[in-house]
C-alpha positions as CSV (number, residue, x, y, z in Angstrom):
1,X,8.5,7.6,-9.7
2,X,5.6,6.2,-11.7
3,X,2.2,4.9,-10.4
4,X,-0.5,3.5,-12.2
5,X,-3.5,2.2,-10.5
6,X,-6.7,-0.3,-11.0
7,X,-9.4,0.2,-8.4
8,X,-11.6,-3.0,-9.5
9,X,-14.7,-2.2,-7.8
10,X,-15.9,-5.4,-8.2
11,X,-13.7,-7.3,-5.7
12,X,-12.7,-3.9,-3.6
13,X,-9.5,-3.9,-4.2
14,X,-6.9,-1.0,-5.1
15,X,-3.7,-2.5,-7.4
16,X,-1.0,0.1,-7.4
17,X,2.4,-0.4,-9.6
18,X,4.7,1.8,-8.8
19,X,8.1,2.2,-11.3
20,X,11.0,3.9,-11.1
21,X,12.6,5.7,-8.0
22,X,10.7,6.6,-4.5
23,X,11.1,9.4,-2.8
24,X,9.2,11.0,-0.2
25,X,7.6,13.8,-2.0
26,X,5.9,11.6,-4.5
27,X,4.3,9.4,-2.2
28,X,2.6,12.2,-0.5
29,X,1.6,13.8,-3.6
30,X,0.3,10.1,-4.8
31,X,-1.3,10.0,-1.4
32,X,-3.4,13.1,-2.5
33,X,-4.4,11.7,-5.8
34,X,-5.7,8.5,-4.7
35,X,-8.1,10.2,-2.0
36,X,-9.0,12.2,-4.0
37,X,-10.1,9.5,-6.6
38,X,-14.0,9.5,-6.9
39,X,-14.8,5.6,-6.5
40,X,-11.9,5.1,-3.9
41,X,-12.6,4.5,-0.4
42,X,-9.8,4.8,2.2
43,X,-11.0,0.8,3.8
44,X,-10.2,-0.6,0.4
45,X,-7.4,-3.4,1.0
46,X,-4.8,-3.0,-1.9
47,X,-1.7,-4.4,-3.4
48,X,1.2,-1.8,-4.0
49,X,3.6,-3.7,-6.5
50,X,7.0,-2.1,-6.5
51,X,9.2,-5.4,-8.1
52,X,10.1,-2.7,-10.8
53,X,11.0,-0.2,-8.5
54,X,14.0,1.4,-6.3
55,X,14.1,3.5,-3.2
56,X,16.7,5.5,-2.0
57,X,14.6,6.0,1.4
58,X,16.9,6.9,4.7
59,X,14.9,5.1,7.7
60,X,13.8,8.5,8.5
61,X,12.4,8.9,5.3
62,X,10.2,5.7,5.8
63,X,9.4,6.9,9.2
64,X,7.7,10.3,7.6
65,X,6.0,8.3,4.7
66,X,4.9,6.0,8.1
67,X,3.6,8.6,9.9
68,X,2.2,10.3,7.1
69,X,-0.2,7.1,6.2
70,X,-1.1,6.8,10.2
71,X,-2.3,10.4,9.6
72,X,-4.3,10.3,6.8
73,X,-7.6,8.4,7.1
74,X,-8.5,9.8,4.1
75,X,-5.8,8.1,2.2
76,X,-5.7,4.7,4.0
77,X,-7.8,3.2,7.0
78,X,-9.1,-0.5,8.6
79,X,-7.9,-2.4,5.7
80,X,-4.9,-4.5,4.9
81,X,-2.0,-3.3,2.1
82,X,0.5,-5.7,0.5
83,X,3.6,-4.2,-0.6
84,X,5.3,-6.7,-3.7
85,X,9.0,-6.6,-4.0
86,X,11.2,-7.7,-6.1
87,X,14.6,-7.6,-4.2
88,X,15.8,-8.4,-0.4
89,X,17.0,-4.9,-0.1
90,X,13.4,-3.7,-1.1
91,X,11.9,-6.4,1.3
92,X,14.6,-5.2,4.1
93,X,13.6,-1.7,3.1
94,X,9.7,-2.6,3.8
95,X,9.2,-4.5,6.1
96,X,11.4,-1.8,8.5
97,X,8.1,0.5,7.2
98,X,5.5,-1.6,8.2
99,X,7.2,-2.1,11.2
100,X,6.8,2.0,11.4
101,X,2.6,1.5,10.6
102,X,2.1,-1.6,13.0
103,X,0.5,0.7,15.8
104,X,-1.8,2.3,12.8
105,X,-4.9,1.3,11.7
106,X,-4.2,-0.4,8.5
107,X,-2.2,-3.6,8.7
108,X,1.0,-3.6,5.9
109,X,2.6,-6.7,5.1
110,X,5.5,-7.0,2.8
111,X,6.1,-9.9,0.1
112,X,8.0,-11.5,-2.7
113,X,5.4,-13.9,-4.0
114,X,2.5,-12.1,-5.8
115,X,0.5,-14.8,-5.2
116,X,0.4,-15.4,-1.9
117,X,0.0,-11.0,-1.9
118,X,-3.4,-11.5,-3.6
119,X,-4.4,-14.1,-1.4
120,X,-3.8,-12.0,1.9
121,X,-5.9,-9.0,0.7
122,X,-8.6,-11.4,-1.1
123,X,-9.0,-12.4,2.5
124,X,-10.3,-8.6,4.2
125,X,-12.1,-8.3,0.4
126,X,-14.1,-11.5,0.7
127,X,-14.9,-10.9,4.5
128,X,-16.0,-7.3,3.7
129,X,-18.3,-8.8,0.8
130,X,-19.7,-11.1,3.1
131,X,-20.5,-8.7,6.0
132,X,-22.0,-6.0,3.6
133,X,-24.4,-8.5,1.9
């Protein structure tokens, strides 16, 4: 698995694109990089593009990466994440995850369309804007 990452500070927004194959281990150790990132915060809504990925995840291996994010404030907190697919088995794959997350505090919501992705999280980024200024 490959991630490469644009916080654009500007708008508030974290754009992930994730390549290759998923496993648990990475995700965690991904987990650790981004909090660890100097100009990240973990209420930063974000787009995790994975069209050019694959997952071999069991449902219990969804349920740990799950649990993991609801444990980690640090990582990922208050905010919205879009997950971009590129397949119905990746799509079936996610949304069973952020069924896993719904009782978190960050809302995950899984999609096909990259536009309609970057609309949802523009959303929670535009209201932040507004109630900071």
């Amino acid at each position: 698995m490959h991630i490469t990452r644009f916080i654009d500070l500007k708008k508030g927004i974290v754009y992930s694109t994730v390549t290759g194959t998923i496993t648990v281990a990475e995700v965690r150790a991904d987990m650790a990089r981004l909090a660890a990132e100097p100009v990240y915060a973990p209420d930063m809504p974000g787009i995790i593009d994975m069209r050019n990925a694959t997952a071999g995840l069991s449902s219990d291996e969804l349920r740990q990466i799950a649990e993991v994010v609801k444990n980690s404030a640090k990582v990922v907190s208050h905010t919205r994440r879009a997950l971009l697919v590129g397949s119905s088995l990746m799509y079936g794959l996610y949304r069973m995850f952020a069924t896993f997350v719904s009782d978190g505090t960050t809302e995950y919501r899984v999609f096909s369309d990259e536009q309609l992705a970057r609309i949802w999280v523009e959303e929670i980024a535009e209201q932040r804007r507004i109630m900071s200024d």
